[in-house]
Residue, then its C-alpha position, 0 to 999 in steps of 0.5 A: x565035638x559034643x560040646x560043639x553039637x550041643x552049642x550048634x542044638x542050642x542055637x538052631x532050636x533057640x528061641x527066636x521071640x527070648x532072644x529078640x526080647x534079651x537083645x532088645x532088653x540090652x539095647x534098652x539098658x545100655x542106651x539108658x545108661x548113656x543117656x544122662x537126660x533121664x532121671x536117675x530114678x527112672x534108670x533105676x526102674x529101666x535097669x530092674x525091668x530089662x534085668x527081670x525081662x532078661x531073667x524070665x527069658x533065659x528061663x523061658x529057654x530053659x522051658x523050650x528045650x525042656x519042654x515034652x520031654x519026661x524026665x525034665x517035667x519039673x524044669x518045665x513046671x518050675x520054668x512057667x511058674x516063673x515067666x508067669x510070676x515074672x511079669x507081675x513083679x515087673x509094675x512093683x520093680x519098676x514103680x519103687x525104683x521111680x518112687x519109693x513113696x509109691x508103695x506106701x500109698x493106698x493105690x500102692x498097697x493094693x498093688x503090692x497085696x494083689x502081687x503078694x497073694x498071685x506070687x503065693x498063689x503061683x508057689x501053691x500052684x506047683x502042689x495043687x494045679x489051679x493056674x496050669x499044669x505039666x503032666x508026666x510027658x512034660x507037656x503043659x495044660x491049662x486049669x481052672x483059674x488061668x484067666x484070672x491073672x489076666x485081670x490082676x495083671x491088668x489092674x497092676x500094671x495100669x494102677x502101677x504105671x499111671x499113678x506113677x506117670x501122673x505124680x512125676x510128671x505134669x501132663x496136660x489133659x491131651x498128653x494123659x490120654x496119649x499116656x494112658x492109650x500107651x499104657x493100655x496098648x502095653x497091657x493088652x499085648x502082653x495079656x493077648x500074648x500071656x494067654x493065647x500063646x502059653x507064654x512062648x513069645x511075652x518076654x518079647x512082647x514086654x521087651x517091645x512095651x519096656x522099650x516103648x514106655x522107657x522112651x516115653x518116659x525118656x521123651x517127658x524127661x527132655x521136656x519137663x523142667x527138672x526144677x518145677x517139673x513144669x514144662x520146659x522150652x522145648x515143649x513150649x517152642x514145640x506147641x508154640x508152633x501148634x497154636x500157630x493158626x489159633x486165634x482165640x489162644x489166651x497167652x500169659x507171661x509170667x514173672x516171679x519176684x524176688x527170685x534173685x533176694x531169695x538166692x542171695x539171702x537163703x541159697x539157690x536150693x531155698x530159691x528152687x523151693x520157692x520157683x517150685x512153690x510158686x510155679x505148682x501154684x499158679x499151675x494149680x490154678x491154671x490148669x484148667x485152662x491150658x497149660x503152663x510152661x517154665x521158659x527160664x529163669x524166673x520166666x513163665x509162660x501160659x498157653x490156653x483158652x477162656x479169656x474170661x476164665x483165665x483173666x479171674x485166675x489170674x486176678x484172685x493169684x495176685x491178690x493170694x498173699x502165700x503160695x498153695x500150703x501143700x507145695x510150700x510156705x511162701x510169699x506168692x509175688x509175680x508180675x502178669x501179663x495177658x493177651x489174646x494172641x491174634x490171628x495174624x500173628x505167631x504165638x512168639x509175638x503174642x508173649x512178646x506183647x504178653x511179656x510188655x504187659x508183664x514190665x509194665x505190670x512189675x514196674x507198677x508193683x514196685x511202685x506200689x512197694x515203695 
Protein backbone atom coordinates (compact mmCIF):
# COMPACT_ATOMS: atom_id res chain seq x y z
CA UNK A 1 0.00 0.00 0.00
CA UNK A 2 2.97 2.40 0.53
CA UNK A 3 4.35 1.45 -2.70
CA UNK A 4 1.30 2.42 -4.28
CA UNK A 5 0.92 5.98 -2.19
CA UNK A 6 4.13 7.09 -3.30
CA UNK A 7 3.84 6.06 -7.02
CA UNK A 8 0.05 7.74 -6.79
CA UNK A 9 2.53 11.05 -4.95
CA UNK A 10 4.93 10.58 -7.69
CA UNK A 11 2.49 11.03 -10.24
CA UNK A 12 -0.01 13.61 -9.21
CA UNK A 13 3.11 16.10 -7.99
CA UNK A 14 5.38 15.37 -11.09
CA UNK A 15 6.57 17.73 -13.37
CA UNK A 16 4.34 18.31 -16.10
CA UNK A 17 7.15 20.80 -18.04
CA UNK A 18 10.35 17.32 -17.28
CA UNK A 19 7.64 14.98 -18.44
CA UNK A 20 6.57 16.91 -21.53
CA UNK A 21 10.36 17.50 -22.22
CA UNK A 22 11.32 13.41 -21.61
CA UNK A 23 8.10 12.53 -24.27
CA UNK A 24 9.10 14.86 -26.58
CA UNK A 25 12.66 13.91 -26.37
CA UNK A 26 11.72 10.22 -27.08
CA UNK A 27 9.46 10.95 -29.69
CA UNK A 28 12.46 13.05 -31.47
CA UNK A 29 14.65 10.05 -30.84
CA UNK A 30 12.54 7.26 -32.09
CA UNK A 31 11.34 9.23 -35.05
CA UNK A 32 15.34 9.91 -35.81
CA UNK A 33 16.13 6.36 -35.69
CA UNK A 34 13.39 5.57 -38.60
CA UNK A 35 13.91 8.16 -40.44
CA UNK A 36 16.95 6.72 -42.87
CA UNK A 37 17.13 10.13 -44.77
CA UNK A 38 19.05 12.04 -42.06
CA UNK A 39 22.85 11.91 -42.20
CA UNK A 40 24.24 9.19 -39.58
CA UNK A 41 26.23 12.04 -38.18
CA UNK A 42 23.55 14.17 -37.50
CA UNK A 43 21.32 11.13 -35.81
CA UNK A 44 24.42 10.71 -33.75
CA UNK A 45 23.90 14.32 -32.54
CA UNK A 46 19.64 14.07 -32.13
CA UNK A 47 20.64 10.60 -29.85
CA UNK A 48 23.47 12.58 -27.61
CA UNK A 49 20.96 15.78 -27.30
CA UNK A 50 17.56 13.86 -26.44
CA UNK A 51 19.63 11.70 -24.36
CA UNK A 52 21.27 14.83 -22.31
CA UNK A 53 17.69 16.47 -22.19
CA UNK A 54 16.08 13.33 -20.82
CA UNK A 55 19.06 13.12 -18.16
CA UNK A 56 18.59 16.70 -17.03
CA UNK A 57 14.83 16.24 -16.73
CA UNK A 58 14.64 13.16 -14.63
CA UNK A 59 17.14 15.02 -12.48
CA UNK A 60 15.01 18.10 -12.39
CA UNK A 61 12.35 15.62 -10.99
CA UNK A 62 14.40 14.70 -8.36
CA UNK A 63 14.70 18.69 -7.46
CA UNK A 64 11.12 19.32 -7.64
CA UNK A 65 10.03 16.60 -4.78
CA UNK A 66 13.15 17.67 -2.99
CA UNK A 67 12.90 21.03 -3.14
CA UNK A 68 12.13 23.13 0.60
CA UNK A 69 12.56 20.14 2.13
CA UNK A 70 15.79 20.38 4.95
CA UNK A 71 17.02 17.30 4.99
CA UNK A 72 17.27 16.96 1.04
CA UNK A 73 19.13 20.40 0.52
CA UNK A 74 22.02 18.74 -0.90
CA UNK A 75 19.75 16.79 -3.70
CA UNK A 76 18.61 20.27 -4.62
CA UNK A 77 22.14 21.57 -4.60
CA UNK A 78 23.64 19.07 -6.62
CA UNK A 79 20.19 18.60 -8.93
CA UNK A 80 20.52 22.42 -10.22
CA UNK A 81 24.06 22.22 -10.51
CA UNK A 82 23.48 19.90 -12.94
CA UNK A 83 20.32 20.98 -15.06
CA UNK A 84 22.24 24.42 -15.01
CA UNK A 85 25.92 22.36 -16.67
CA UNK A 86 23.52 20.14 -18.72
CA UNK A 87 22.41 22.82 -21.28
CA UNK A 88 26.11 23.75 -21.83
CA UNK A 89 27.44 20.63 -22.90
CA UNK A 90 24.37 20.18 -24.98
CA UNK A 91 26.19 22.57 -28.43
CA UNK A 92 29.61 20.57 -27.48
CA UNK A 93 27.50 17.00 -27.87
CA UNK A 94 25.71 17.91 -30.61
CA UNK A 95 28.42 19.72 -32.86
CA UNK A 96 31.28 16.76 -32.29
CA UNK A 97 28.61 14.08 -33.18
CA UNK A 98 27.63 16.12 -36.54
CA UNK A 99 31.57 16.76 -37.04
CA UNK A 100 34.11 15.75 -35.23
CA UNK A 101 36.80 18.15 -36.98
CA UNK A 102 34.62 20.95 -35.32
CA UNK A 103 36.32 21.29 -32.28
CA UNK A 104 39.44 21.12 -33.59
CA UNK A 105 38.92 24.53 -35.18
CA UNK A 106 39.41 27.89 -33.84
CA UNK A 107 35.53 28.84 -33.25
CA UNK A 108 35.53 25.19 -31.74
CA UNK A 109 38.30 25.50 -29.27
CA UNK A 110 36.76 28.78 -28.08
CA UNK A 111 33.43 26.95 -27.32
CA UNK A 112 35.14 23.86 -25.80
CA UNK A 113 37.37 26.35 -23.08
CA UNK A 114 34.35 28.62 -22.65
CA UNK A 115 32.27 25.22 -21.64
CA UNK A 116 35.35 23.96 -19.83
CA UNK A 117 35.73 26.86 -17.46
CA UNK A 118 31.49 27.13 -16.85
CA UNK A 119 31.68 23.21 -16.30
CA UNK A 120 34.36 24.12 -13.52
CA UNK A 121 33.26 26.94 -12.28
CA UNK A 122 29.47 25.30 -11.61
CA UNK A 123 31.66 22.26 -9.62
CA UNK A 124 33.22 25.32 -7.61
CA UNK A 125 29.96 26.53 -7.04
CA UNK A 126 28.59 23.71 -4.74
CA UNK A 127 31.63 25.22 -2.15
CA UNK A 128 31.84 28.97 -2.78
CA UNK A 129 28.00 30.13 -4.14
CA UNK A 130 28.77 32.67 -6.93
CA UNK A 131 25.87 30.94 -9.62
CA UNK A 132 23.36 30.38 -6.99
CA UNK A 133 22.69 28.90 -3.76
CA UNK A 134 20.44 26.25 -1.60
CA UNK A 135 20.28 27.48 2.19
CA UNK A 136 19.47 25.26 5.20
CA UNK A 137 15.60 24.83 4.33
CA UNK A 138 16.15 23.53 1.00
CA UNK A 139 15.34 26.53 -0.56
CA UNK A 140 17.00 28.14 -3.59
CA UNK A 141 18.44 31.73 -4.32
CA UNK A 142 20.39 33.62 -6.53
CA UNK A 143 24.06 34.96 -6.49
CA UNK A 144 26.09 37.53 -7.93
CA UNK A 145 27.41 35.74 -11.32
CA UNK A 146 24.02 34.23 -12.13
CA UNK A 147 23.55 36.33 -15.50
CA UNK A 148 26.61 35.56 -16.74
CA UNK A 149 25.65 31.99 -18.02
CA UNK A 150 23.03 33.58 -19.94
CA UNK A 151 25.77 35.36 -22.07
CA UNK A 152 28.42 32.22 -22.37
CA UNK A 153 25.28 30.22 -23.18
CA UNK A 154 24.31 32.34 -26.00
CA UNK A 155 27.70 32.49 -27.52
CA UNK A 156 27.98 28.70 -27.27
CA UNK A 157 25.08 27.54 -28.80
CA UNK A 158 25.10 29.94 -31.94
CA UNK A 159 28.90 29.93 -32.62
CA UNK A 160 28.38 25.87 -32.14
CA UNK A 161 25.25 25.67 -34.33
CA UNK A 162 25.68 28.06 -36.90
CA UNK A 163 29.17 26.96 -37.77
CA UNK A 164 28.19 23.78 -37.85
CA UNK A 165 25.01 24.26 -40.36
CA UNK A 166 27.02 26.72 -42.29
CA UNK A 167 30.00 23.96 -43.17
CA UNK A 168 27.42 21.03 -43.83
CA UNK A 169 25.25 22.49 -45.71
CA UNK A 170 25.34 24.93 -48.61
CA UNK A 171 22.79 27.53 -48.03
CA UNK A 172 21.60 30.29 -49.87
CA UNK A 173 21.74 34.11 -48.38
CA UNK A 174 17.73 33.98 -47.79
CA UNK A 175 18.12 30.28 -46.21
CA UNK A 176 21.23 31.54 -43.76
CA UNK A 177 18.88 34.03 -42.50
CA UNK A 178 16.04 31.67 -42.01
CA UNK A 179 18.62 29.52 -40.34
CA UNK A 180 20.02 32.00 -37.94
CA UNK A 181 16.55 33.44 -37.08
CA UNK A 182 15.81 29.50 -35.74
CA UNK A 183 18.88 29.35 -34.05
CA UNK A 184 18.39 32.54 -32.44
CA UNK A 185 14.54 31.93 -31.37
CA UNK A 186 16.04 28.77 -29.59
CA UNK A 187 18.42 30.84 -27.58
CA UNK A 188 16.28 33.32 -26.29
CA UNK A 189 13.82 30.72 -25.06
CA UNK A 190 16.04 28.73 -23.50
CA UNK A 191 17.88 31.76 -21.86
CA UNK A 192 14.25 33.68 -20.86
CA UNK A 193 13.48 30.47 -19.42
CA UNK A 194 16.76 29.31 -17.65
CA UNK A 195 16.83 32.67 -16.00
CA UNK A 196 13.03 33.84 -15.27
CA UNK A 197 12.01 30.50 -14.15
CA UNK A 198 14.87 28.89 -12.08
CA UNK A 199 14.93 26.22 -14.47
CA UNK A 200 11.49 24.51 -13.64
CA UNK A 201 10.24 24.51 -17.33
CA UNK A 202 14.20 24.65 -19.60
CA UNK A 203 14.19 21.08 -20.28
CA UNK A 204 10.84 21.51 -22.09
CA UNK A 205 11.92 24.69 -23.73
CA UNK A 206 15.34 22.73 -25.02
CA UNK A 207 12.89 19.46 -25.91
CA UNK A 208 10.76 21.98 -27.98
CA UNK A 209 13.93 23.71 -29.67
CA UNK A 210 15.69 19.89 -29.98
CA UNK A 211 12.61 18.97 -31.84
CA UNK A 212 12.34 22.09 -34.15
CA UNK A 213 16.24 22.25 -35.21
CA UNK A 214 16.38 18.15 -35.45
CA UNK A 215 13.51 18.92 -38.31
CA UNK A 216 15.42 21.64 -39.74
CA UNK A 217 18.24 19.65 -40.01
CA UNK A 218 15.94 16.58 -41.31
CA UNK A 219 14.47 19.26 -43.72
CA UNK A 220 18.29 20.11 -45.32
CA UNK A 221 19.01 16.77 -45.29
CA UNK A 222 15.96 15.91 -47.88
CA UNK A 223 17.12 18.62 -49.92
CA UNK A 224 20.75 18.83 -50.13
CA UNK A 225 22.44 16.47 -52.79
CA UNK A 226 24.45 14.02 -50.69
CA UNK A 227 27.15 13.66 -53.09
CA UNK A 228 28.21 17.67 -53.95
CA UNK A 229 25.85 18.86 -50.84
CA UNK A 230 24.51 21.20 -53.43
CA UNK A 231 20.89 21.47 -53.64
CA UNK A 232 18.89 18.75 -54.76
CA UNK A 233 15.79 18.11 -57.44
CA UNK A 234 13.56 18.56 -54.60
CA UNK A 235 14.48 22.04 -53.64
CA UNK A 236 14.94 23.18 -57.61
CA UNK A 237 11.25 21.92 -58.51
CA UNK A 238 10.19 23.55 -55.10
CA UNK A 239 11.96 27.18 -56.22
CA UNK A 240 11.32 26.61 -59.81
CA UNK A 241 7.74 27.00 -58.89
CA UNK A 242 8.78 30.35 -56.89
CA UNK A 243 10.41 32.02 -59.68
CA UNK A 244 7.45 31.24 -61.83
CA UNK A 245 6.24 35.17 -62.08
CA UNK A 246 10.01 36.30 -62.39
CA UNK A 247 11.05 37.62 -65.58
CA UNK A 248 14.63 38.74 -65.46
CA UNK A 249 15.84 35.29 -63.76
CA UNK A 250 19.02 34.29 -65.22
CA UNK A 251 18.79 30.27 -65.92
CA UNK A 252 22.14 28.12 -66.65
CA UNK A 253 22.29 24.34 -67.62
CA UNK A 254 25.27 22.97 -66.76
CA UNK A 255 26.85 19.62 -67.90
CA UNK A 256 30.23 18.24 -66.70
CA UNK A 257 32.28 16.10 -69.18
CA UNK A 258 33.61 13.20 -68.70
CA UNK A 259 31.94 11.94 -65.78
CA UNK A 260 31.30 8.36 -67.55
CA UNK A 261 35.56 8.31 -68.45
CA UNK A 262 36.33 9.09 -65.25
CA UNK A 263 33.91 6.10 -63.73
CA UNK A 264 35.02 3.89 -65.77
CA UNK A 265 38.65 4.49 -65.54
CA UNK A 266 39.14 5.27 -61.77
CA UNK A 267 35.69 4.22 -60.01
CA UNK A 268 32.61 5.84 -59.24
CA UNK A 269 34.19 7.00 -55.83
CA UNK A 270 36.98 9.17 -57.97
CA UNK A 271 33.88 10.15 -60.34
CA UNK A 272 32.23 11.37 -57.07
CA UNK A 273 35.36 13.65 -56.04
CA UNK A 274 35.67 14.90 -59.42
CA UNK A 275 31.32 15.69 -59.70
CA UNK A 276 32.39 17.17 -55.96
CA UNK A 277 35.17 19.19 -57.10
CA UNK A 278 33.66 20.52 -60.05
CA UNK A 279 30.27 21.28 -58.83
CA UNK A 280 32.02 23.14 -55.35
CA UNK A 281 33.77 25.26 -57.95
CA UNK A 282 31.37 26.52 -60.21
CA UNK A 283 29.19 27.21 -56.76
CA UNK A 284 32.38 28.99 -55.52
CA UNK A 285 31.76 31.28 -58.39
CA UNK A 286 28.36 31.46 -58.75
CA UNK A 287 27.06 31.91 -55.53
CA UNK A 288 27.03 35.45 -55.57
CA UNK A 289 24.65 35.42 -57.85
CA UNK A 290 21.81 32.66 -56.89
CA UNK A 291 21.92 29.64 -56.34
CA UNK A 292 23.15 26.20 -57.86
CA UNK A 293 21.17 23.23 -57.83
CA UNK A 294 22.42 19.42 -58.91
CA UNK A 295 19.42 18.08 -60.92
CA UNK A 296 20.97 14.39 -61.84
CA UNK A 297 23.73 12.66 -62.87
CA UNK A 298 26.13 15.03 -64.44
CA UNK A 299 23.41 17.75 -64.87
CA UNK A 300 23.30 20.95 -63.11
CA UNK A 301 21.26 23.86 -63.06
CA UNK A 302 21.62 27.74 -62.22
CA UNK A 303 19.08 29.89 -60.79
CA UNK A 304 19.68 33.52 -60.19
CA UNK A 305 20.21 37.42 -61.17
CA UNK A 306 22.67 39.72 -63.26
CA UNK A 307 22.87 38.45 -66.46
CA UNK A 308 26.08 40.65 -67.14
CA UNK A 309 27.44 39.09 -64.06
CA UNK A 310 26.75 35.60 -64.52
CA UNK A 311 27.51 35.73 -68.28
CA UNK A 312 31.52 36.82 -67.04
CA UNK A 313 31.53 33.83 -64.37
CA UNK A 314 30.79 31.79 -66.60
CA UNK A 315 33.21 32.79 -69.50
CA UNK A 316 36.24 32.91 -66.84
CA UNK A 317 34.90 28.92 -65.64
CA UNK A 318 35.25 27.73 -69.05
CA UNK A 319 38.64 29.21 -69.66
CA UNK A 320 39.87 27.87 -65.66
CA UNK A 321 41.81 24.61 -67.14
CA UNK A 322 41.40 22.62 -62.91
CA UNK A 323 38.95 22.57 -60.48
CA UNK A 324 39.43 25.49 -57.20
CA UNK A 325 42.63 23.45 -55.14
CA UNK A 326 40.77 23.73 -52.10
CA UNK A 327 38.01 21.16 -53.40
CA UNK A 328 40.44 18.83 -55.45
CA UNK A 329 42.93 18.53 -58.05
CA UNK A 330 40.75 18.10 -61.46
CA UNK A 331 40.41 18.88 -64.84
CA UNK A 332 37.34 21.38 -64.81
CA UNK A 333 35.51 20.55 -68.50
CA UNK A 334 31.74 21.52 -68.60
CA UNK A 335 29.24 22.48 -71.12
CA UNK A 336 26.97 25.73 -70.47
CA UNK A 337 24.38 27.11 -71.47
CA UNK A 338 22.35 30.56 -70.53
CA UNK A 339 19.11 32.40 -71.06
CA UNK A 340 17.29 34.85 -69.39
CA UNK A 341 13.90 33.16 -68.49
CA UNK A 342 10.85 35.28 -70.09
CA UNK A 343 8.00 36.43 -68.61
CA UNK A 344 5.53 34.39 -70.20
CA UNK A 345 7.16 31.13 -69.84
CA UNK A 346 7.71 28.70 -66.71
CA UNK A 347 11.20 28.42 -65.18
CA UNK A 348 11.01 24.32 -66.71
CA UNK A 349 10.83 26.00 -70.41
CA UNK A 350 13.65 28.25 -69.73
CA UNK A 351 16.15 25.08 -68.72
CA UNK A 352 14.58 23.56 -71.67
CA UNK A 353 16.17 26.28 -74.00
CA UNK A 354 18.99 26.64 -71.44
CA UNK A 355 19.77 22.85 -71.72
CA UNK A 356 19.56 23.25 -76.10
CA UNK A 357 22.23 26.03 -75.56
CA UNK A 358 24.05 23.62 -73.36
CA UNK A 359 24.09 20.25 -76.49
CA UNK A 360 25.04 22.76 -78.66
CA UNK A 361 27.77 24.00 -76.63
CA UNK A 362 29.28 20.39 -75.74
CA UNK A 363 28.74 19.57 -79.27
CA UNK A 364 31.07 22.22 -80.12
CA UNK A 365 33.96 21.41 -77.61
CA UNK A 366 33.98 18.04 -79.03
CA UNK A 367 34.74 19.35 -82.04
CA UNK A 368 37.21 21.72 -80.73
CA UNK A 369 38.92 18.26 -79.34
CA UNK A 370 39.14 16.26 -82.20
Amino acid sequence: MNIWHALSYIIHYANVWCMIAIVDSIFVITSTRQNHIMDKEVKKATYRTGALIIFAALVNMAVFYSYGIPELRYVVLFGYSIVYTVPMIVPIAYSDAVDPDYLKSKNGRAVSFITLIYVISMILNLIFPIYFSVNADGEYSEEILWYIRPVIMSYSYFSAFAEIIKKKYILSMGEIKTVNHIIVLFIIGVVYTDIFYIGEIIEMIMAAGFSFITSMFNNLEMKTDPVTRLANRILYTEDAFKYQDTSDLIVVSMDVNELKKVNDNCGHAAGDEYLKASALTYNKHLQAYGKLYRTGGDEFVFLGKNLEAVTKVIKKLVDQPMTDPEFGDFKLSTAFGIVEKQKDESVFDAVDRADKEMYECKRRMKEMAL
